[in-house]
Backbone of each chain as ProteinMPNN parsed JSONL, in Angstrom:
{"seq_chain_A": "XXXXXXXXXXXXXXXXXXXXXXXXXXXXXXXXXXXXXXXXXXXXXXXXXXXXXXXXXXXXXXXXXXXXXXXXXXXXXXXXXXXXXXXXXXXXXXXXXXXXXXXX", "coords_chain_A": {"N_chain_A": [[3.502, -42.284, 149.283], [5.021, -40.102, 151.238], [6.359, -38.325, 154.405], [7.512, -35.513, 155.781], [8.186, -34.325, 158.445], [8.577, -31.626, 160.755], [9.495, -30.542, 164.065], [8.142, -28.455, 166.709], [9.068, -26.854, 169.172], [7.687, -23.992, 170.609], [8.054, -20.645, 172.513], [6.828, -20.059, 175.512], [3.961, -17.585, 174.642], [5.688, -16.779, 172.745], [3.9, -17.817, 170.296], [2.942, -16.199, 168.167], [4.347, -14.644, 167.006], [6.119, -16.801, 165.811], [4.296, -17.942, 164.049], [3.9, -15.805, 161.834], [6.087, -15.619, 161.021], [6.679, -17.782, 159.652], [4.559, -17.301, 157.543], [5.073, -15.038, 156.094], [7.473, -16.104, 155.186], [9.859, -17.411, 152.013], [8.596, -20.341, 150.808], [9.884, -21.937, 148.414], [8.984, -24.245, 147.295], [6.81, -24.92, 145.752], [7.747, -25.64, 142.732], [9.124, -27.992, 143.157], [9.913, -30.988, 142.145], [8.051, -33.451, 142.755], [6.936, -32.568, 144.712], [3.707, -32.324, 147.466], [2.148, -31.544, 148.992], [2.25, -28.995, 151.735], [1.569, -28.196, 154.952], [1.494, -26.052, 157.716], [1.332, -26.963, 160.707], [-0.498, -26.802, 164.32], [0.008, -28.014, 167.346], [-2.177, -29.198, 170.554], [-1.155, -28.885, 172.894], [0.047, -26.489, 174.632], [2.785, -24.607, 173.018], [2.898, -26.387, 171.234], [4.139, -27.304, 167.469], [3.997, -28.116, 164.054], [6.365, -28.457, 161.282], [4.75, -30.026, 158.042], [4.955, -31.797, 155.533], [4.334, -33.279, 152.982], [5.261, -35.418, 150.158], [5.871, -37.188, 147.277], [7.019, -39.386, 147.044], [10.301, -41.206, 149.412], [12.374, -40.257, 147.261], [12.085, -38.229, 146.402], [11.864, -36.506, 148.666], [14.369, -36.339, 149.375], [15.964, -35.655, 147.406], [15.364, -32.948, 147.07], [16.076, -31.961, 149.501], [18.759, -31.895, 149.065], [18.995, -30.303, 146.537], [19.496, -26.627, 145.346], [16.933, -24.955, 146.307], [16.248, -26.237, 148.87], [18.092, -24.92, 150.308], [18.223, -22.645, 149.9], [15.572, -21.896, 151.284], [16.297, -22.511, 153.708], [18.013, -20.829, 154.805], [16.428, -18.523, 155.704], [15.876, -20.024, 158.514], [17.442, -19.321, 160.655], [15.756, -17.198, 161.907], [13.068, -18.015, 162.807], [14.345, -19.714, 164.467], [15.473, -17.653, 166.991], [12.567, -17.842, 168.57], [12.155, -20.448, 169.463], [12.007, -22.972, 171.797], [14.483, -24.535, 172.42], [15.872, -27.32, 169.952], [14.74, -27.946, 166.941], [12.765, -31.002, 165.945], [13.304, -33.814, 164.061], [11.283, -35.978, 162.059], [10.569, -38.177, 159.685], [8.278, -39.959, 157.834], [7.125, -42.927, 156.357], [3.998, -43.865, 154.354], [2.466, -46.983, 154.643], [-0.052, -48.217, 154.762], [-2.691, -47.21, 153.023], [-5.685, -45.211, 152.646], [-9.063, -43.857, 151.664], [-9.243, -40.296, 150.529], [-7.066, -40.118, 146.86], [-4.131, -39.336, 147.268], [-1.472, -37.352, 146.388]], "CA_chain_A": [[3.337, -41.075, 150.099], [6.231, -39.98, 152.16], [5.705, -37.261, 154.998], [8.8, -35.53, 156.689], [7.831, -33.563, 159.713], [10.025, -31.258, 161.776], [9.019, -30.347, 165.458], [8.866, -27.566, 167.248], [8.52, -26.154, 170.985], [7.753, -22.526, 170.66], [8.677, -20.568, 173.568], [5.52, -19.161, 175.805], [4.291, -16.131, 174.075], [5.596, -16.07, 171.316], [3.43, -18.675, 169.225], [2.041, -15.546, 167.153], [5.429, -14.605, 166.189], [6.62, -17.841, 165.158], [3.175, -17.928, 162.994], [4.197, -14.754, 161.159], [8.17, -16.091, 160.288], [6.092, -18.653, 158.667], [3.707, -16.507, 156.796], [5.759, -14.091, 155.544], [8.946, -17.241, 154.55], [9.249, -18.261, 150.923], [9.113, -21.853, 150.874], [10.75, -22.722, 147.63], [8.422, -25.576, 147.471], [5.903, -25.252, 144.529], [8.074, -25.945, 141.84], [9.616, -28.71, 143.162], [9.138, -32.068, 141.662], [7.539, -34.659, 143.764], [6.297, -31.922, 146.109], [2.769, -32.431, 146.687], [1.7, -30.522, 150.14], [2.982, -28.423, 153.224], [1.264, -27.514, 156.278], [2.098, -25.799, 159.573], [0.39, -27.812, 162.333], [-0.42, -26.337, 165.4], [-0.753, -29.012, 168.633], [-3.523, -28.707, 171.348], [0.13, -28.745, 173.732], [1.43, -25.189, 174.808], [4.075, -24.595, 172.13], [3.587, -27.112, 170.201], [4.245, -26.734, 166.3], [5.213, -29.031, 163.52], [5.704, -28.339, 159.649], [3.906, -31.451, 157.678], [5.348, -31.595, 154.101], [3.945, -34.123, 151.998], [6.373, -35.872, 148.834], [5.187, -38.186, 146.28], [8.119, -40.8, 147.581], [11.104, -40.625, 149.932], [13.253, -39.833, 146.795], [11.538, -37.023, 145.802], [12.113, -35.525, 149.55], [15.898, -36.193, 149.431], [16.103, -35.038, 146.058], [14.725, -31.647, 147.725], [17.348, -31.795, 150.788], [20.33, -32.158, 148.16], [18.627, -29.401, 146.025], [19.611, -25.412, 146.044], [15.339, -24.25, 146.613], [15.838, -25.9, 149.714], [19.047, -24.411, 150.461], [17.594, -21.377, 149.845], [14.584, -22.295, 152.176], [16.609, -22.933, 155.139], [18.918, -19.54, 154.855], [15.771, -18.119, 156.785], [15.913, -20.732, 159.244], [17.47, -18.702, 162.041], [14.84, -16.409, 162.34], [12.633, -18.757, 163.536], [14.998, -20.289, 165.845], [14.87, -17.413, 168.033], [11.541, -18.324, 169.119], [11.856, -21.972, 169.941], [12.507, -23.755, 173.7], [14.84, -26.088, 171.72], [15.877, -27.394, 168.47], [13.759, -28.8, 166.116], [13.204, -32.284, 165.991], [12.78, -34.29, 162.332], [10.804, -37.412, 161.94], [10.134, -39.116, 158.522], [7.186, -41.443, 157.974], [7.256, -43.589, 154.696], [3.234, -44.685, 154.398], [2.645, -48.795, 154.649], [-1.477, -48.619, 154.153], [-3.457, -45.886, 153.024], [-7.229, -45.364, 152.581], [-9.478, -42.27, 151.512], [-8.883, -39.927, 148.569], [-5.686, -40.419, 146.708], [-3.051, -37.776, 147.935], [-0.015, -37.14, 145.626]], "C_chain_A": [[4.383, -41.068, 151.21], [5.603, -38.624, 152.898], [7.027, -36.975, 156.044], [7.958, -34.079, 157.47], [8.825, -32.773, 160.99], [9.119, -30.338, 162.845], [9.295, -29.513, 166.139], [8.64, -26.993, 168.471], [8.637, -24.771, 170.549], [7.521, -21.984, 172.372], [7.095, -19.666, 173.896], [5.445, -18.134, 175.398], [4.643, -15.644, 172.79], [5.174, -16.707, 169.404], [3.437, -17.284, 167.867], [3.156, -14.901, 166.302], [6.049, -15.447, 165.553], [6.018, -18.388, 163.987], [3.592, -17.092, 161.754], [5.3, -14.683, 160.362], [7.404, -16.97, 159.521], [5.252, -18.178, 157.539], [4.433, -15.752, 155.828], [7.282, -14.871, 154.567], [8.219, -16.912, 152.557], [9.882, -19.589, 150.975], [9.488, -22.537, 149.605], [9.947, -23.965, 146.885], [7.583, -26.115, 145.935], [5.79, -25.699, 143.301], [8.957, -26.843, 141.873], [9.135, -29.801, 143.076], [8.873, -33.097, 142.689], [6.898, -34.101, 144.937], [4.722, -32.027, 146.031], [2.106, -31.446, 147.57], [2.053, -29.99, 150.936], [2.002, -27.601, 154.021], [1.569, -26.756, 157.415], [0.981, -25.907, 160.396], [0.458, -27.56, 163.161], [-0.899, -27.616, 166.297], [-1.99, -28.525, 169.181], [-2.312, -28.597, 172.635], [0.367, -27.203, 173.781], [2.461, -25.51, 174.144], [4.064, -25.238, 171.299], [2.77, -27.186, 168.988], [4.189, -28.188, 165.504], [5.124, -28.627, 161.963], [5.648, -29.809, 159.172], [4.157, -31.259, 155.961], [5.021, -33.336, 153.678], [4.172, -34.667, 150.298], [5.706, -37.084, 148.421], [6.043, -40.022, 146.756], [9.316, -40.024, 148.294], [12.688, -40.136, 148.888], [12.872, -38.261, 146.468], [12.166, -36.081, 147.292], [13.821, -35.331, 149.751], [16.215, -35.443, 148.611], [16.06, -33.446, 146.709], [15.679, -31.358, 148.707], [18.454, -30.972, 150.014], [19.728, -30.546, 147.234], [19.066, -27.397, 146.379], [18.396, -24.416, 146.867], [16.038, -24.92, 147.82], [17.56, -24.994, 150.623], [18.807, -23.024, 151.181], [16.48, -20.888, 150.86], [15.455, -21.852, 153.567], [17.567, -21.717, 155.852], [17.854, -18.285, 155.286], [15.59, -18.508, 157.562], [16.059, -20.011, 160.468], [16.555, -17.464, 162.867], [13.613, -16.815, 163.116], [13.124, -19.414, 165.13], [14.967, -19.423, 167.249], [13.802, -17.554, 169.098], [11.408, -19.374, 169.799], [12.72, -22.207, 171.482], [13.386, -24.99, 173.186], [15.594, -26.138, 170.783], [14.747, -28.217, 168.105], [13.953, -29.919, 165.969], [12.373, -32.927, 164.525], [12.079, -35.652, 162.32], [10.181, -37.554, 160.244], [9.699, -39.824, 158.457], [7.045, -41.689, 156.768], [5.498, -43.762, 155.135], [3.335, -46.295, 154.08], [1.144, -48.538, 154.185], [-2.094, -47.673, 154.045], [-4.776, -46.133, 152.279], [-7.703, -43.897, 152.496], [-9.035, -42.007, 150.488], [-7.522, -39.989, 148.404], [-4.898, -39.163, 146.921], [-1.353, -38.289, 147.122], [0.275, -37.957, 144.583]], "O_chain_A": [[4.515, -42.011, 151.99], [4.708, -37.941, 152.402], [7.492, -37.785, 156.845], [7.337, -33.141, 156.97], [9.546, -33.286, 161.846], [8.219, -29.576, 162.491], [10.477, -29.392, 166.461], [7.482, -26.581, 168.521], [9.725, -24.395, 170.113], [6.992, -22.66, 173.254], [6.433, -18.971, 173.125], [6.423, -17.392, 175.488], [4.27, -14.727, 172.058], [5.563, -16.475, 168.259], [3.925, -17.505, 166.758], [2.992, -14.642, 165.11], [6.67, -15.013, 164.583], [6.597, -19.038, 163.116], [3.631, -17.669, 160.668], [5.512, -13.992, 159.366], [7.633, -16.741, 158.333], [5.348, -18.835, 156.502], [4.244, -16.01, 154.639], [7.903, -14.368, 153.63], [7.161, -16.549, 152.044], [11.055, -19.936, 151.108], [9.433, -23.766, 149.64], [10.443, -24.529, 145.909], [7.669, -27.16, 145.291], [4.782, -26.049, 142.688], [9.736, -26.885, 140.921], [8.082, -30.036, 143.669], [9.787, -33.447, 143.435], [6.434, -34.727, 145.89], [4.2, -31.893, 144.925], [1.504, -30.517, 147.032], [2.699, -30.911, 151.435], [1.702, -26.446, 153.721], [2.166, -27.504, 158.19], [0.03, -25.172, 160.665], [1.578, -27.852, 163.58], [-1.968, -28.185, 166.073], [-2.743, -27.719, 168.635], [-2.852, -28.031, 173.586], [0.952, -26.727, 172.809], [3.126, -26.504, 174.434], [4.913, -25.113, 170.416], [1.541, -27.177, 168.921], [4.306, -29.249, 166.118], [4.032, -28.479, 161.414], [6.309, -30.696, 159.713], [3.421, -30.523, 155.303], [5.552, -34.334, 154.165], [3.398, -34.366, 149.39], [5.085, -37.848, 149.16], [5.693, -41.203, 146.742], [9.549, -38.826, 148.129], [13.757, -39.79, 149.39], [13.675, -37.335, 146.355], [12.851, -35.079, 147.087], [14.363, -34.323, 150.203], [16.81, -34.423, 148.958], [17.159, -32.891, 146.678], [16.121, -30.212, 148.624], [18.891, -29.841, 150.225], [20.411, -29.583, 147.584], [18.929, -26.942, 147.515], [18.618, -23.519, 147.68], [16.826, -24.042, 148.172], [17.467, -24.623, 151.793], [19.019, -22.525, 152.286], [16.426, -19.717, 151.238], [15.148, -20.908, 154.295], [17.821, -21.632, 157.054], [18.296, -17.137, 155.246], [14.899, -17.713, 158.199], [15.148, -19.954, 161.295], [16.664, -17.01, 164.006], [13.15, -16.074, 163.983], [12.627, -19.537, 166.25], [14.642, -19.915, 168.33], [14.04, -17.421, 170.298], [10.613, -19.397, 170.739], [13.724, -21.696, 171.977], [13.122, -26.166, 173.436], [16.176, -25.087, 170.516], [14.035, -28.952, 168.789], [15.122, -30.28, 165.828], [11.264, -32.631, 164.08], [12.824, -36.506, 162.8], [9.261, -36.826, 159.872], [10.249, -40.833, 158.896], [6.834, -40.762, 155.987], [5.398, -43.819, 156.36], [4.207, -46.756, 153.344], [1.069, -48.672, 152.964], [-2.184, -47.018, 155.083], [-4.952, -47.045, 151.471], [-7.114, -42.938, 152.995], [-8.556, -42.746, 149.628], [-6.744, -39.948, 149.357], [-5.315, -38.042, 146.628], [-0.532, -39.188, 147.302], [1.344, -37.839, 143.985]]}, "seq_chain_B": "XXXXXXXXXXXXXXXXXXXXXXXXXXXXXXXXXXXXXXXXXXXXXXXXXXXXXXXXXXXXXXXXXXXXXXXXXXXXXXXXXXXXXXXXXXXXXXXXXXXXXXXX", "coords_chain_B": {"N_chain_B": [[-7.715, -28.342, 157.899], [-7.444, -30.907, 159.562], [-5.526, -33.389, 161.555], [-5.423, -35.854, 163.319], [-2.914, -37.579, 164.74], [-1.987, -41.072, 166.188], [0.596, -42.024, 167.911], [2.831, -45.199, 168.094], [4.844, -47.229, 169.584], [6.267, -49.883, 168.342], [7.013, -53.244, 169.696], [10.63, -54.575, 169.71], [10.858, -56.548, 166.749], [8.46, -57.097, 166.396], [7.08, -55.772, 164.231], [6.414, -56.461, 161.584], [3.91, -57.908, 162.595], [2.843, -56.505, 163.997], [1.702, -54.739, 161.638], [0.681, -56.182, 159.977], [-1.778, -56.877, 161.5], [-3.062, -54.069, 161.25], [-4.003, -54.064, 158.765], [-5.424, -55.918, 158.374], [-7.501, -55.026, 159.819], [-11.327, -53.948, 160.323], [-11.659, -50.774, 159.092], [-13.679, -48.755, 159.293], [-14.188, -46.37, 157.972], [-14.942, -44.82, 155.645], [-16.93, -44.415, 155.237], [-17.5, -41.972, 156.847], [-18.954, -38.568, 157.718], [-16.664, -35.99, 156.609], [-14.022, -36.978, 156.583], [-11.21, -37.793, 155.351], [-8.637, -38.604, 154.863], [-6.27, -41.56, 155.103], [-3.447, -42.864, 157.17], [-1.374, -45.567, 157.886], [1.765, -44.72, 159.11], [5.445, -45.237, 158.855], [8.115, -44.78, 160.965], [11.405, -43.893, 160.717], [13.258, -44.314, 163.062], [13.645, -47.694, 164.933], [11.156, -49.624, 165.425], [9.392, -47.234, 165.39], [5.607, -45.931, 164.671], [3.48, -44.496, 163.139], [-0.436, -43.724, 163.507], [-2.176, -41.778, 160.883], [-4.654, -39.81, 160.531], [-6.498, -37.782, 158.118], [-8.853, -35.288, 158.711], [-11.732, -33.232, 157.766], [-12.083, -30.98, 159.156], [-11.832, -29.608, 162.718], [-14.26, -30.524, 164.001], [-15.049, -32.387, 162.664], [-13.936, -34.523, 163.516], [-13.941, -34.778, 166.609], [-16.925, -35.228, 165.781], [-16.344, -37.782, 165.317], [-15.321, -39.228, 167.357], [-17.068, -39.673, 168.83], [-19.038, -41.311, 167.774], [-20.96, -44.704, 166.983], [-19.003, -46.041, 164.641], [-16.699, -45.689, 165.619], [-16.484, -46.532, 168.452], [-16.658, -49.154, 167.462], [-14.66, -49.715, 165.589], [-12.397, -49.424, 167.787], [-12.601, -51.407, 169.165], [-11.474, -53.618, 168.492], [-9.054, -52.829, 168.984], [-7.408, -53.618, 170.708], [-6.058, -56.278, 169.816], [-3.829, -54.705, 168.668], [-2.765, -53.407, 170.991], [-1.242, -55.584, 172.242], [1.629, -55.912, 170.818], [2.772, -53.686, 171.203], [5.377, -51.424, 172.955], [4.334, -49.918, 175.572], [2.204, -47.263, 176.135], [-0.195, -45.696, 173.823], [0.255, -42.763, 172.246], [-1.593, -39.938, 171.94], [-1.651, -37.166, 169.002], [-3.096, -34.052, 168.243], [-3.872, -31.945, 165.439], [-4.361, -28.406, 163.961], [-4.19, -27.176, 161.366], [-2.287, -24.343, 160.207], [-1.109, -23.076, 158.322], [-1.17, -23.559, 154.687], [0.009, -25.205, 151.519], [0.103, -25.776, 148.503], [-1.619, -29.181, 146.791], [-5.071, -28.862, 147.186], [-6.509, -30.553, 150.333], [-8.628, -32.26, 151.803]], "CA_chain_B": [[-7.796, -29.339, 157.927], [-7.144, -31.279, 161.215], [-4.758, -34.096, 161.378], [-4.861, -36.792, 164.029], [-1.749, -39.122, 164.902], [-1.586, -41.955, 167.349], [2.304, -42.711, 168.077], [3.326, -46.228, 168.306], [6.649, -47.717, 169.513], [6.74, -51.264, 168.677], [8.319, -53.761, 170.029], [11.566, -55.383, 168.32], [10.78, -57.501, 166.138], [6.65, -57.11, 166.101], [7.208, -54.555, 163.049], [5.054, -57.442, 161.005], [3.046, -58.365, 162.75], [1.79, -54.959, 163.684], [1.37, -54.089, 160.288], [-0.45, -57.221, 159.469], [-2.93, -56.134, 162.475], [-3.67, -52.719, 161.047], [-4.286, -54.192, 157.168], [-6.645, -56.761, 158.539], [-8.668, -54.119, 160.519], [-11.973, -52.942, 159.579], [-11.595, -49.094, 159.858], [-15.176, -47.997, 159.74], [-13.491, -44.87, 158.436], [-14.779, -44.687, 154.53], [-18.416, -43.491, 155.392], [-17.626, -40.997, 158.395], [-18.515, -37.203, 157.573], [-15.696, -35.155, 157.116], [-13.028, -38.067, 156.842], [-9.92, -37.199, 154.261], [-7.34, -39.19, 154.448], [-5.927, -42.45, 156.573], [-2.344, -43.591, 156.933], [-0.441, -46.127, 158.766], [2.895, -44.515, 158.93], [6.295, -46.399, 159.745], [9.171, -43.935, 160.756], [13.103, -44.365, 160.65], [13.764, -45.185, 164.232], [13.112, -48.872, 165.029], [9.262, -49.197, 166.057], [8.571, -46.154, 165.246], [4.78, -45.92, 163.586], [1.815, -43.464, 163.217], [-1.305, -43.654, 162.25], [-2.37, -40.433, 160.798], [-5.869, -39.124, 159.815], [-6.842, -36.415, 157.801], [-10.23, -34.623, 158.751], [-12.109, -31.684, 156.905], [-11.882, -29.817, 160.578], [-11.829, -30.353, 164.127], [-15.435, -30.877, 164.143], [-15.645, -34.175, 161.312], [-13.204, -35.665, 163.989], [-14.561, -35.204, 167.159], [-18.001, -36.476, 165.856], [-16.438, -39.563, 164.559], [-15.163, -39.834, 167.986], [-18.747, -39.903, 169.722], [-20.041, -42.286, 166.984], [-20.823, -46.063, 166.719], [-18.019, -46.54, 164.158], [-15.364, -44.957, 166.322], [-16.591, -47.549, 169.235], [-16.554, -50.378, 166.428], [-13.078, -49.894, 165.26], [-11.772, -49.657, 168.714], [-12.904, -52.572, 169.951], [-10.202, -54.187, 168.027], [-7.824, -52.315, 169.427], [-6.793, -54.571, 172.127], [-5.132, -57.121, 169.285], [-2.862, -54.106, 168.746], [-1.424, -53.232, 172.232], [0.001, -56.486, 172.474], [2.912, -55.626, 170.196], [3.641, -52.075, 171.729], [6.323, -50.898, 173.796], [4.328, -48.659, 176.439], [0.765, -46.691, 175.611], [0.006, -44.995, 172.244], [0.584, -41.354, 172.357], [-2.206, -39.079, 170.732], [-1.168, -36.094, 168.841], [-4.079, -33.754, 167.727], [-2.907, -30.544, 165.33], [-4.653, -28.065, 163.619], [-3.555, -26.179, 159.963], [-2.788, -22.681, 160.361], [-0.926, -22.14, 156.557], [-1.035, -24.723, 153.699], [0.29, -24.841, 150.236], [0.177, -27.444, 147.243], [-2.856, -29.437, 145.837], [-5.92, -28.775, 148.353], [-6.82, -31.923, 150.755], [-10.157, -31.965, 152.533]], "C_chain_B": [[-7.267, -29.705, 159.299], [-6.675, -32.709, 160.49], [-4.98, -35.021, 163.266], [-4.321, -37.941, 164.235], [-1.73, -39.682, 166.248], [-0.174, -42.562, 166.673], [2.204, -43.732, 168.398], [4.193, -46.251, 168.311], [5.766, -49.4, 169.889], [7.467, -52.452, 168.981], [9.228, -54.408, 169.401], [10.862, -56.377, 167.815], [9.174, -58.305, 165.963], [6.478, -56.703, 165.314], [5.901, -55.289, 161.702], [4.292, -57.896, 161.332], [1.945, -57.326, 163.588], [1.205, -54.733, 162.676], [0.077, -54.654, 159.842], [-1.808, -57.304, 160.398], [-3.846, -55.156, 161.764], [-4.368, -53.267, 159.624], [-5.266, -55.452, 157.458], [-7.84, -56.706, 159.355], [-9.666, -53.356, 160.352], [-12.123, -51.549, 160.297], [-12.887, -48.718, 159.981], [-14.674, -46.295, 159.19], [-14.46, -44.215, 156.757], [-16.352, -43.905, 154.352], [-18.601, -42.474, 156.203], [-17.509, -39.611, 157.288], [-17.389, -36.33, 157.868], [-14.078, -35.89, 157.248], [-12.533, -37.843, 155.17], [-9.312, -38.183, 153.859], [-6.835, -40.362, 156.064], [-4.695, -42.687, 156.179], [-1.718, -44.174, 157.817], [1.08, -45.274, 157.98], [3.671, -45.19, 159.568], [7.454, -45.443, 159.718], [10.747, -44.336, 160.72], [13.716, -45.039, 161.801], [13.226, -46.471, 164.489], [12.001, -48.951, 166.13], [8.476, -48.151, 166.287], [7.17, -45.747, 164.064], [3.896, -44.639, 164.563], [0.885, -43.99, 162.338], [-1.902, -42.21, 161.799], [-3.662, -40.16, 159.636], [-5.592, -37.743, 159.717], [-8.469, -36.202, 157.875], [-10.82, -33.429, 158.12], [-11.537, -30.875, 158.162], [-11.878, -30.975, 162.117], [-12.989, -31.155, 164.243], [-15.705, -32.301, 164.179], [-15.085, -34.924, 163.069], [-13.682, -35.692, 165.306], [-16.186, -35.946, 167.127], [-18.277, -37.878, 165.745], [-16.165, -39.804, 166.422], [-16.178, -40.153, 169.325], [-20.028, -40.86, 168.667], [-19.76, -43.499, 167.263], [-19.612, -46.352, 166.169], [-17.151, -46.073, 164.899], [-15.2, -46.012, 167.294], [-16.669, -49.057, 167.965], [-15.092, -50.546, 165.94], [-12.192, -50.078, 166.132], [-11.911, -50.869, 169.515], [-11.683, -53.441, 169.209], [-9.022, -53.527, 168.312], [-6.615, -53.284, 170.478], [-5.508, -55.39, 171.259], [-3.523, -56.264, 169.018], [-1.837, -53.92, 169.73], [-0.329, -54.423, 172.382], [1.447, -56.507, 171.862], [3.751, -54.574, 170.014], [4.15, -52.195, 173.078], [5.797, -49.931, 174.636], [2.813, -48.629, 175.64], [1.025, -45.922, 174.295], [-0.284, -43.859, 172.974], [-0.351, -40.091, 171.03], [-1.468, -37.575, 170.631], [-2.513, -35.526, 168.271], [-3.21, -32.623, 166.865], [-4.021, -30.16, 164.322], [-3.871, -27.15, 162.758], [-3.89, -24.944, 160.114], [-1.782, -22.28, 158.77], [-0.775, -23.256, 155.853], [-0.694, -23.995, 151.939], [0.315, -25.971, 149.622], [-1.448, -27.547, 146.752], [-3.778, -29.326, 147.362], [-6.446, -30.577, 148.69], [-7.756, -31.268, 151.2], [-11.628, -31.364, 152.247]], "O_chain_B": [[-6.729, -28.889, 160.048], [-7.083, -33.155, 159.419], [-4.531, -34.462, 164.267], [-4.828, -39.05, 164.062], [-1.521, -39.024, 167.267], [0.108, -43.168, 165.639], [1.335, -43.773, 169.27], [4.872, -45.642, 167.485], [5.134, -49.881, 170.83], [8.576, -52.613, 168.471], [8.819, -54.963, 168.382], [10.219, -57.095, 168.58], [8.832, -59.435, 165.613], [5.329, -57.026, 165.01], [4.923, -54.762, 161.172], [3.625, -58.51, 160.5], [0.724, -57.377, 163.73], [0.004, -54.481, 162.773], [-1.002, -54.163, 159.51], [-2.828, -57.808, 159.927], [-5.064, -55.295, 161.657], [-5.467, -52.751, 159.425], [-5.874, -55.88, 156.477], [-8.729, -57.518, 159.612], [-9.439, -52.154, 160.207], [-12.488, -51.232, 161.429], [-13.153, -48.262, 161.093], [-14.789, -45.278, 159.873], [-14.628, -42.997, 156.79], [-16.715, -43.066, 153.527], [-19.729, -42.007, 156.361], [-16.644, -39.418, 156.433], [-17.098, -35.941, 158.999], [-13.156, -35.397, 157.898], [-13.219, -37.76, 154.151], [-9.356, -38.651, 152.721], [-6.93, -40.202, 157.281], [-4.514, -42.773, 154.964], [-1.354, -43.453, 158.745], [1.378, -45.226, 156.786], [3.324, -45.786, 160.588], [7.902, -45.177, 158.603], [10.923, -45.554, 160.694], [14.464, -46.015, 161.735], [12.024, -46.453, 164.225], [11.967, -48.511, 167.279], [7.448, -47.986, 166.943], [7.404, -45.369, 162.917], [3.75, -44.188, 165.699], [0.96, -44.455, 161.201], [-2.057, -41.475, 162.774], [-3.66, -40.257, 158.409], [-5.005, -36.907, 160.404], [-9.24, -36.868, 157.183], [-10.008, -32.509, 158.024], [-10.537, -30.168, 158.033], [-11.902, -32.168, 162.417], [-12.888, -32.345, 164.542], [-16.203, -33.082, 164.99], [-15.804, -35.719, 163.675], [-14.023, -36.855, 165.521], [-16.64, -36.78, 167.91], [-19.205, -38.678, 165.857], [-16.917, -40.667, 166.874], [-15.987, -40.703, 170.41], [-21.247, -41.01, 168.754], [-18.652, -43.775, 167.72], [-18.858, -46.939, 166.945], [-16.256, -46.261, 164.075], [-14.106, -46.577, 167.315], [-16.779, -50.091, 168.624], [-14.525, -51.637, 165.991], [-11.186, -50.715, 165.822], [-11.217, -51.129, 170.499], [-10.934, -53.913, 170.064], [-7.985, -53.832, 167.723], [-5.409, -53.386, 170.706], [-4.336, -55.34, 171.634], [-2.418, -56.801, 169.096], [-0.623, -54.098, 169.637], [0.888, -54.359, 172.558], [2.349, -57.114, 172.439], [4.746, -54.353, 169.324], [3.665, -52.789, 174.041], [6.503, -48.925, 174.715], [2.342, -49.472, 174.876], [2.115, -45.605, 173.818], [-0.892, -43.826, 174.043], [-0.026, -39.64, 169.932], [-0.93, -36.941, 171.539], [-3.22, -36.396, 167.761], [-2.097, -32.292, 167.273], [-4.663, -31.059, 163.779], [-3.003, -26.42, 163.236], [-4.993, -24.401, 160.17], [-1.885, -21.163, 158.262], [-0.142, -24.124, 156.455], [-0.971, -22.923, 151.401], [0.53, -27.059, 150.157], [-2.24, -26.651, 146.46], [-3.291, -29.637, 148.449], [-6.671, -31.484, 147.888], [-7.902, -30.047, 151.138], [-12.477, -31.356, 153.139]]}, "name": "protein", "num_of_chains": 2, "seq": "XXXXXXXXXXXXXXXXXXXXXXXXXXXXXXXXXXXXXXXXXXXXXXXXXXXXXXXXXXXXXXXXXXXXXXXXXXXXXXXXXXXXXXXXXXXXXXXXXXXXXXXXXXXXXXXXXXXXXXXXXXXXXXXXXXXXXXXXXXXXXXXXXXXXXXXXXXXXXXXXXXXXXXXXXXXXXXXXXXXXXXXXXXXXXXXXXXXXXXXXXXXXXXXX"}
């Protein structure tokens, strides 16, 4: 289970628009192999966001980087960006011990 | 679904013997209503970990955190700090769009 996470400060105000760029996206995602889940995570922080994509292994999410779907993905990117106090920030977590139902 | 991560930064060269902490810790987690998913995560920057639950809702997770097992698992907490860099850093977040195989 691999989990790449990208971070986001939304700017006061305009969470409900930044909700809606998300809603309305296509994320490319469903027919990509090793994909298994994607979220958009809201904090309990003013502003704060994060999308939560969930890959079977960290090849599968590279594989997906290198890929044209996400290419394609990310060529709505700047529409979002208006919104944010920032850039987005990326973190990648490999799992080490996992427990509970099996996921991916 | 609700997601809560405690951030860890550990210190150089504790990276094992963190680990070997968390995998010899009884979670108390496998009978709690409303309890999904557990993961030690380990990220790219050096000492960078999470642990990251999945909950049905907000709810499951604040009741775990007014139960016996919640005070039972933490009591072992202590063996942990010793091999962090600073305090752990809770993140709470709540799912406002999901796609893939359903968790929770």
């Amino acid at each position: 289970m691999f989990i790449a996470m990208n971070n986001f400060k939304v700017r006061p105000g305009q969470e409900a628009e930044f909700e809606e760029r998300w809603r309305t996206r296509e994320s490319y995602l469903s027919d990509v192999e090793g994909f298994v889940h994607f979220a958009l995570l809201k904090g309990e922080e003013p502003g704060d966001y994060a999308s939560h994509t969930i890959w079977r292994d960290r090849a599968a999410f590279i594989a997906w980087t290198q890929s044209p779907s996400f290419a394609a993905a990310h060529r709505q990117g700047g529409s979002v960006s208006q919104v944010l106090d920032g850039a987005p920030h990326v973190r990648l977590l490999q799992s080490v011990i996992t427990e509970g139902v099996p996921i991916g």
